[in-house]
C-alpha positions as CSV (number, residue, x, y, z in Angstrom):
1,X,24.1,25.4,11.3
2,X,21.1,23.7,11.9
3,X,20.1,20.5,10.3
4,X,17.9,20.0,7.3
5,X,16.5,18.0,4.5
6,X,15.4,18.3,1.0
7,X,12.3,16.0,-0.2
8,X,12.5,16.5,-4.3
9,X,9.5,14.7,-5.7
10,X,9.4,13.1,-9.3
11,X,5.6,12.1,-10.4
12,X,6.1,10.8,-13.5
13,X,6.0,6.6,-13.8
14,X,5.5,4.2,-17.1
15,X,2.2,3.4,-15.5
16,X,0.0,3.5,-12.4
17,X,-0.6,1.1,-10.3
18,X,-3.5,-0.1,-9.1
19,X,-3.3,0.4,-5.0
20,X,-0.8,4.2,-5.9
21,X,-2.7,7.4,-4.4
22,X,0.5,9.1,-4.4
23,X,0.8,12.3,-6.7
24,X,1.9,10.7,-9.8
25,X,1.3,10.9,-13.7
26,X,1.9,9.0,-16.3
27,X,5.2,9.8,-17.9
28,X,5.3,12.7,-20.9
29,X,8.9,13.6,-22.2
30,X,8.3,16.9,-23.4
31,X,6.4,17.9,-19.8
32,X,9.4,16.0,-18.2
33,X,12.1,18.4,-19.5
34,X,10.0,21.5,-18.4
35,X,9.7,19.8,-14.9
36,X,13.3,19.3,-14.1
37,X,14.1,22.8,-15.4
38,X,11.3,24.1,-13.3
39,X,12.4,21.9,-10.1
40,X,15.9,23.0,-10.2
41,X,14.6,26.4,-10.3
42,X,12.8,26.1,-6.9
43,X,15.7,24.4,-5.2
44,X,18.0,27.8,-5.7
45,X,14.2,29.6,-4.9
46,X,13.9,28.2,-2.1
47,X,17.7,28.2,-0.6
48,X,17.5,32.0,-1.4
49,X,14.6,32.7,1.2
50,X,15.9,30.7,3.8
51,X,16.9,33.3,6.9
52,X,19.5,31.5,7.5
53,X,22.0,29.0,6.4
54,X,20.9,25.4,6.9
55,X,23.3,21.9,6.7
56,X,21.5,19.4,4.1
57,X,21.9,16.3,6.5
58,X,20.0,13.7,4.2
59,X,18.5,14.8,0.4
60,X,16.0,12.2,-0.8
61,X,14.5,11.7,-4.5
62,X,10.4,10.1,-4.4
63,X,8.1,9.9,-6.8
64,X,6.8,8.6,-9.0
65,X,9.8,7.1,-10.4
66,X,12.6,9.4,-10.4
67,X,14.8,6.5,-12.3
68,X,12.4,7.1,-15.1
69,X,14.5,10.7,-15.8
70,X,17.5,10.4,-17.7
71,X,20.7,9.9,-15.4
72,X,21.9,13.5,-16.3
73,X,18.8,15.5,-15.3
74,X,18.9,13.6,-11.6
75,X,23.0,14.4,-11.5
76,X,22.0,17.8,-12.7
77,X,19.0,18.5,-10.1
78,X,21.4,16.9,-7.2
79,X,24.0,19.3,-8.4
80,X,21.7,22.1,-8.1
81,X,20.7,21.0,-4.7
82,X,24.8,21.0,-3.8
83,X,25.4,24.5,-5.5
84,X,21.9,25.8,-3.9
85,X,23.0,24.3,0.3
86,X,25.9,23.4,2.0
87,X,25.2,19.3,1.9
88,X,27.0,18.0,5.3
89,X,29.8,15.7,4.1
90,X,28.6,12.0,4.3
91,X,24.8,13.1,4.0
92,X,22.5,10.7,2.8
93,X,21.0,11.2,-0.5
94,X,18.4,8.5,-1.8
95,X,17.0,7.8,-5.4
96,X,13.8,5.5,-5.5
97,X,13.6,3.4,-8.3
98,X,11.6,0.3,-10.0
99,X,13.1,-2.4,-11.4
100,X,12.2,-1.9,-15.1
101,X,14.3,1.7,-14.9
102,X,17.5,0.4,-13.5
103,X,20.2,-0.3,-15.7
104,X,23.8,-1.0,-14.3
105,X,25.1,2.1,-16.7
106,X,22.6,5.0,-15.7
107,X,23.2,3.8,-12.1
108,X,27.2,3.8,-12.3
109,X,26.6,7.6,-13.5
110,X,24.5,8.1,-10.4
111,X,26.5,7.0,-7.8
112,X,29.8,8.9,-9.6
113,X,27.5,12.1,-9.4
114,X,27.0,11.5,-5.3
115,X,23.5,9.5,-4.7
116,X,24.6,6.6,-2.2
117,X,21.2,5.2,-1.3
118,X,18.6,3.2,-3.8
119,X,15.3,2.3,-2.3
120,X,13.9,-0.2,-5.0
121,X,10.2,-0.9,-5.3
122,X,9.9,-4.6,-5.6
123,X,6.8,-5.3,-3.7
124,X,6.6,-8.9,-4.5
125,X,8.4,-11.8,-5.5
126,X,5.5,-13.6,-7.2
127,X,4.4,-12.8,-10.9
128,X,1.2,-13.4,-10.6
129,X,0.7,-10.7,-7.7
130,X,3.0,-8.2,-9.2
131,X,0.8,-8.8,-12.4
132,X,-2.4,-7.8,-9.7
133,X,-0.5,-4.9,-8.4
134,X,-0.4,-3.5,-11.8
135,X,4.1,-3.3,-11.3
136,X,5.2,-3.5,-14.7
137,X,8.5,-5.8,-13.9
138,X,8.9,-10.0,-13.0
139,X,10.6,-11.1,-10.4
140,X,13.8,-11.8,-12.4
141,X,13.9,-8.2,-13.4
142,X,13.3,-7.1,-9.8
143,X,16.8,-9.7,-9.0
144,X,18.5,-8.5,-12.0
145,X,18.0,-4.5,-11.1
146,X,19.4,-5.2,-7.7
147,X,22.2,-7.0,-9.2
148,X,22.6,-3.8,-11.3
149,X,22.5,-1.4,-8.5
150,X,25.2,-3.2,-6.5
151,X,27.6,-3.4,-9.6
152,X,27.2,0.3,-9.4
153,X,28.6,0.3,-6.5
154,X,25.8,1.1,-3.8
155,X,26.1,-0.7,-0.7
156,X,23.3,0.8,1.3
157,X,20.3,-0.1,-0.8
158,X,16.1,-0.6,0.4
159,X,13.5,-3.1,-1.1
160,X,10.0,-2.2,-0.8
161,X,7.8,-5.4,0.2
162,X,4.2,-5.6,0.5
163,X,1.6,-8.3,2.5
164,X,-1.7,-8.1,2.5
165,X,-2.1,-8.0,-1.6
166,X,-5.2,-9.4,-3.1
167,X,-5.2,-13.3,-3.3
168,X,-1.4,-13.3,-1.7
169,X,-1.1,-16.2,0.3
170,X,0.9,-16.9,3.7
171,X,3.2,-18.9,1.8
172,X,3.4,-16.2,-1.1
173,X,4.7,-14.3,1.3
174,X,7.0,-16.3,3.4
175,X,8.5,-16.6,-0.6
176,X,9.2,-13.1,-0.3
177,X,10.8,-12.7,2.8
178,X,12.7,-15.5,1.8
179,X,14.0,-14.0,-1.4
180,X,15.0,-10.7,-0.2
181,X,16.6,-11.9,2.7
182,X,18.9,-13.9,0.4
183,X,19.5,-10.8,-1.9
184,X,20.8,-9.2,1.3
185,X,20.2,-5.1,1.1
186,X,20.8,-3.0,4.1
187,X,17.4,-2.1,4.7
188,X,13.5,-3.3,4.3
189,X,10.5,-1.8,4.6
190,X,7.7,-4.3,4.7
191,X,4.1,-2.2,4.3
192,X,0.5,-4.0,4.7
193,X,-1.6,-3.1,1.5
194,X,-4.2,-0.3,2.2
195,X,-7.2,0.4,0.0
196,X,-7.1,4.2,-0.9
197,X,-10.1,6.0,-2.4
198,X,-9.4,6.9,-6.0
199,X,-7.3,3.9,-7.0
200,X,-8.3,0.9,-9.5
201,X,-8.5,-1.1,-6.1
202,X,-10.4,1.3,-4.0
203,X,-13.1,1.2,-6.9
204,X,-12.8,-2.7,-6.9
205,X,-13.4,-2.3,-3.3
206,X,-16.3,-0.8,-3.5
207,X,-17.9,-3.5,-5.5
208,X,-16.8,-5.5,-3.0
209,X,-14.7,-7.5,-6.4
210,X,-11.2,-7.4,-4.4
211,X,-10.4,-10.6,-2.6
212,X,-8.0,-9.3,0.0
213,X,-6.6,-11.7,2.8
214,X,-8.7,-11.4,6.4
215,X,-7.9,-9.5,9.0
216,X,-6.2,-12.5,10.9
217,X,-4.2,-13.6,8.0
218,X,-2.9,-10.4,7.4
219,X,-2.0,-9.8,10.8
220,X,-0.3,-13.1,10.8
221,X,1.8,-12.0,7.4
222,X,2.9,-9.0,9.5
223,X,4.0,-11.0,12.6
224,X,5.9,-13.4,10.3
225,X,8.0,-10.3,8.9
226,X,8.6,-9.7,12.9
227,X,10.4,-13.5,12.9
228,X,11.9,-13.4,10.1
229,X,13.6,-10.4,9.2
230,X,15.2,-9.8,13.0
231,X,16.5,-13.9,12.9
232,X,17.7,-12.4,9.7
233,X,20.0,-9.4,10.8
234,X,17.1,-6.4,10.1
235,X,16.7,-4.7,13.4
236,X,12.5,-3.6,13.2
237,X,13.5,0.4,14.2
238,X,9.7,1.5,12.7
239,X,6.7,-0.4,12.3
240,X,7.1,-1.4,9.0
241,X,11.1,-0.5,8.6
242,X,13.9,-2.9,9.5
243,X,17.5,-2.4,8.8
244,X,20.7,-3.2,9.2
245,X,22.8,-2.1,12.6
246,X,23.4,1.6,11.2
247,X,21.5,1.5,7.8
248,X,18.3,2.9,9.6
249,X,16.6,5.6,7.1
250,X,17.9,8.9,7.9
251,X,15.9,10.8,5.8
252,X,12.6,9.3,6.8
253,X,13.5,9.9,10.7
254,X,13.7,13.2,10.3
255,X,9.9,13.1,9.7
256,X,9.3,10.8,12.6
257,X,11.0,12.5,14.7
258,X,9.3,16.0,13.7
259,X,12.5,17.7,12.0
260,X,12.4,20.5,9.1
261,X,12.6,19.6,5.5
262,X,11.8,21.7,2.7
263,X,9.4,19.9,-0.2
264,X,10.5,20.6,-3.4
265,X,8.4,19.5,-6.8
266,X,4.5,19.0,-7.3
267,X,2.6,18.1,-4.4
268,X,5.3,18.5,-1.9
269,X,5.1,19.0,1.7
270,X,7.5,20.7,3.7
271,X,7.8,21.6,7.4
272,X,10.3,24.8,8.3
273,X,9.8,26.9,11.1
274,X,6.6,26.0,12.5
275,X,5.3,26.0,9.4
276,X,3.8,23.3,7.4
277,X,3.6,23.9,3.5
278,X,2.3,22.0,0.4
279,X,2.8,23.1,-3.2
280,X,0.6,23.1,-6.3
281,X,-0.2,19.1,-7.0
282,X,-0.7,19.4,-11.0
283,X,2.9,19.1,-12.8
284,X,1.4,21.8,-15.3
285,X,0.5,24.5,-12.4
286,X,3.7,23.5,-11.0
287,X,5.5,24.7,-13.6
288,X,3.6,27.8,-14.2
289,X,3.7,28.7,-10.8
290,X,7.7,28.5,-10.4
291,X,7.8,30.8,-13.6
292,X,5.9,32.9,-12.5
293,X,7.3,33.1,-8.6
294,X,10.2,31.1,-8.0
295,X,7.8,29.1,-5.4
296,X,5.1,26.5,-6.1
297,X,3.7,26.7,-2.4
298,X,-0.1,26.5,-2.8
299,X,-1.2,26.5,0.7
300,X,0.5,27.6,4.4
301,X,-0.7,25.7,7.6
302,X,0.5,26.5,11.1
303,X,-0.2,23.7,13.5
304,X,-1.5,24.2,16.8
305,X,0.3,22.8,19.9
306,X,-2.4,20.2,20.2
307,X,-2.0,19.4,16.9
308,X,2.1,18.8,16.8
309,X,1.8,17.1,20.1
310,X,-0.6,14.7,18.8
311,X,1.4,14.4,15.5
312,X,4.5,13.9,17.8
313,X,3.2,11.0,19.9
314,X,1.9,9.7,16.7
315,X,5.1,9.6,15.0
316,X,7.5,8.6,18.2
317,X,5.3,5.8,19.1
318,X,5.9,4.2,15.7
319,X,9.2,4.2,16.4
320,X,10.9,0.8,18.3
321,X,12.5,3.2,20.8
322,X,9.1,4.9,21.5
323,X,9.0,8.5,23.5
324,X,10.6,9.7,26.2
325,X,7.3,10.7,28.3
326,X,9.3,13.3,30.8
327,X,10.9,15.4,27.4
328,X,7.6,15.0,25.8
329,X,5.5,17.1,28.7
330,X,8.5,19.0,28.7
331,X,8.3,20.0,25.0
332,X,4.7,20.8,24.9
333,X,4.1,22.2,28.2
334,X,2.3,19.2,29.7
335,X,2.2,17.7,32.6
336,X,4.2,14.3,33.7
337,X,3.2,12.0,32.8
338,X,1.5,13.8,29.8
339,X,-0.8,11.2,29.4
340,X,-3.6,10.0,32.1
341,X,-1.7,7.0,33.8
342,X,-4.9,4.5,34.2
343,X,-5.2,4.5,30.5
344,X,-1.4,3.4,30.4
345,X,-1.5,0.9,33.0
346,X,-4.7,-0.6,31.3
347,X,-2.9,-0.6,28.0
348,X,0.0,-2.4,29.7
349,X,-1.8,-5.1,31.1
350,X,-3.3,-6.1,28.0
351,X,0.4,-6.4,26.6
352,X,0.0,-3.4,24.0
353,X,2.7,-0.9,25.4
354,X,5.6,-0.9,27.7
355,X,6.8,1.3,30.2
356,X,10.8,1.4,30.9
357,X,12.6,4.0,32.7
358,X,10.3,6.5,32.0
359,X,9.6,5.4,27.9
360,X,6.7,4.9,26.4
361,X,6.6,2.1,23.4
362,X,4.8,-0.5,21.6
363,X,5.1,-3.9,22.4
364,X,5.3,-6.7,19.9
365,X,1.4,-7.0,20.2
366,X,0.5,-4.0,19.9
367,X,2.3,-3.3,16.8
368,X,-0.5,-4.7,14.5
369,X,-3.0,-2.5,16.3
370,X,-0.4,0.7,16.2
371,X,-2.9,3.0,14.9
372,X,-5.9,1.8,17.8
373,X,-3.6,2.1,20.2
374,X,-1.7,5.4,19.0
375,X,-5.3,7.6,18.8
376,X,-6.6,5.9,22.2
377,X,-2.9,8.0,23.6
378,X,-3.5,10.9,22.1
379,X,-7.0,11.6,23.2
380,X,-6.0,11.4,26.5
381,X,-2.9,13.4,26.6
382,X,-3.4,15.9,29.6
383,X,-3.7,19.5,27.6
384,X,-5.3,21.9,30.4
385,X,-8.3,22.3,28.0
386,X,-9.7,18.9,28.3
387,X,-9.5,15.6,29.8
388,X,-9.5,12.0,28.1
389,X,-12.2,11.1,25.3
C-alpha cells in the first residue's frame, strides 16, 4: 500500500495570540463537542472514498490547541482514525500542545491510547516576552508541562522557540537556547517571528508601534541557533528544525518532500492524487457541511507542472540535504541541469549554495536569505516555455 498521512486540525485555543494567523477560535464547549463529533465523522468520510487502501505512516494533531479537548475526545478521534485506515505499526502520531493544557494525568491517558509524539509551544523562556506574545503560561509552567509530558512516558517530544520577538534581546535569546537545551527533548524547531496581516501585531505594525529587532540582529539570533543547537546534539535537517540523530519530523517531511496527506477539520489542506484540497475555514460551516455531505472540502485545485516544480524546489531546498538536480529534471521533464547553470555558479561564488555530486543545497549563508535565494532558483528553472526572469 502506498504511504500516507492524516493532518486533523483543532482550532480552538483559551486565547489568541497576538503574532497567530492560523485558523483558530477562541475555545466554546458546546461548539467543541459538535466539532469532534463532526471531525470523526469526516475521518470514516474520507477513508470511504479513497480508491484504494492507503498505510497511515505518520497521523498528526494541530491546531489550535488540540490539548485544550478533553483527553477522551483526542483518544476517541485517534481511534476513529485507527478503525477508519490501516495505521503502519510504529507510525508517528503527534499532539501539539501549550503548556497551560498539559497535565501529567490527561497525558498518561494519551500516550496509553497510542499518541507517541508532543510538540509543545513554548516560544520563549522570558516572562516578559511571553507576556508580549500574548502565550498565556510562565516559563515555570512551560518547565513543569515538559516535566509532565515525560512522566507520561513520551520520549520523543518538540519545543517550539521563537527569535525575532518584539523587544527580545540577543541575550534573551541565548537564555532560551540555553534552557531548552538543558530540558533536553528530541527535537526543536526554532522559527524567526513574522508579521502577518490580520493579527494584533500586524495592526501594531502598521502604526509602525512594534519594536522588533533589526534585520542584522535577527539574523544574528538565527545564526546563534546554528552554533548552538548542533554543539548541542540537534542535527539542523530544515531551516528552522533540528533534531536528534533519528527524531527528524516525519510527518512534516512528508510535506517537504511533496507526499499525500489527507486534511481533516476546518481549514484543512490536503494533497491526494494530484490534487490539492482545502475545506470550509469557519468551525460552524464545517460542521454543517460534514452533516450535510460527509466532506467539508470547500475548494479543488490542480497544480500545474510549473507550479509543483516550483513548490518542489521550494520545499527540497529547505531541506539540509537539498535536491537531487538529475531526479529533479527527471521528475518534471526538464532538462539537466534543470536550472540555468551561470545563475548556479554565481550563487556559489557568493557562498549561498553548494553543489556536491550532483546536489543542490543551501549553505550556512544562505540560510538566512533562504527565501531570496529559493525564488531567484525557481525563476530560472529551464521549462521549454520560458527562460530565466
Amino acid at each position: 500500500m502506498k504511504p500516507l498521512a492524516l493532518y486533523l486540525h483543532i482550532p480552538y485555543c483559551l486565547s489568541r495570540c497576538h503574532y497567530c494567523d492560523f485558523n483558530t477560535y477562541v475555545l466554546d464547549a458546546g461548539q467543541a463537542r459538535e466539532y469532534v463529533r463532526a471531525l470523526a465523522s469526516e475521518v470514516r468520510h474520507q477513508a470511504a472514498a479513497l480508491t484504494e487502501p492507503r498505510r497511515v505512516e505518520t497521523v498528526f494533531f494541530g491546531g489550535g490547541t488540540p490539548s485544550l479537548l478533553p483527553a477522551e475526545d483526542l483518544c476517541l478521534l485517534l481511534e476513529t482514525c485507527r478503525t477508519a485506515f490501516p495505521i503502519a505499526p510504529g507510525a508517528e502520531i503527534t499532539l501539539e500542545a501549550n503548556p497551560e493544557t498539559v497535565t501529567a494525568e490527561a497525558f498518561t491517558l494519551l500516550r496509553r491510547a497510542g499518541f507517541n509524539r508532543v510538540s509543545l509551544g513554548v516560544q520563549a523562556l522570558e516572562a516578559g516576552l511571553l507576556q508580549v506574545l500574548g502565550r498565556p503560561h510562565t516559563p515555570a509552567r512551560a518547565t513543569e508541562a515538559f516535566a509532565a509530558v515525560r512522566a507520561a512516558g513520551f520520549d520523543n517530544v518538540n519545543l517550539d522557540i521563537m527569535f525575532g520577538l518584539p523587544g527580545q534581546s540577543h541575550r534573551d535569546w541565548r537564555r532560551t537556547l540555553d534552557g531548552v537545551v538543558v530540558l533536553g527533548p528530541e527535537h526543536l524547531s526554532a522559527y524567526g517571528l513574522t508579521i502577518e496581516e490580520g493579527t494584533h501585531f500586524g495592526r501594531l505594525h502598521r502604526r509602525g508601534a512594534l519594536r522588533l529587532p533589526r534585520e542584522e540582529a535577527h539574523l544574528a539570533m538565527y545564526g546563534e541557533a546554528l552554533r548552538v543547537l548542533p554543539a548541542a546534539g540537534y542535527r539542523r535537517y530544515e531551516v528552522s528544525n533540528f533534531a536528534r540523530p533519528g527524531f527528524e519530523c516525519r510527518h512534516n517531511l512528508t510535506y517537504w518532500r511533496q507526499g499525500e496527506y489527507l486534511g481533516l477539520g476546518a481549514g484543512a489542506h490536503g494533497y491526494l492524487g494530484g490534487v490539492r484540497t482545502v475545506n470550509e475555514r469557519l468551525p460552524a460551516a464545517y460542521i454543517a457541511a460534514v452533516s450535510r455531505r460527509g466532506s467539508a472540502v470547500a475548494a479543488r485545485e490542480h497544480p500545474s507542472p510549473v507550479a509543483q516544480a516550483e513548490e518542489a524546489l521550494l520545499l527540497g531546498l529547505r531541506l539540509a540535504s537539498g535536491i537531487d538536480l538529475a531526479a529533479f529534471a527527471a521528475r518534471f521533464g526538464l532538462p539537466d541541469p534543470p536550472v540555468d547553470p551561470t545563475l548556479l555558479t554565481r550563487l556559489e561564488d557568493l557562498g549561498l549554495v553548494a553543489l556536491s555530486g550532483g546536489s543542490l543545497r543551501l549553505t550556512e549563508a544562505g540560510l538566512p536569505v533562504s527565501d531570496t535565494v529559493i525564488a531567484e532558483i525557481a525563476a530560472c528553472l529551464a521549462f521549454p516555455s520560458g527562460v530565466c526572469a
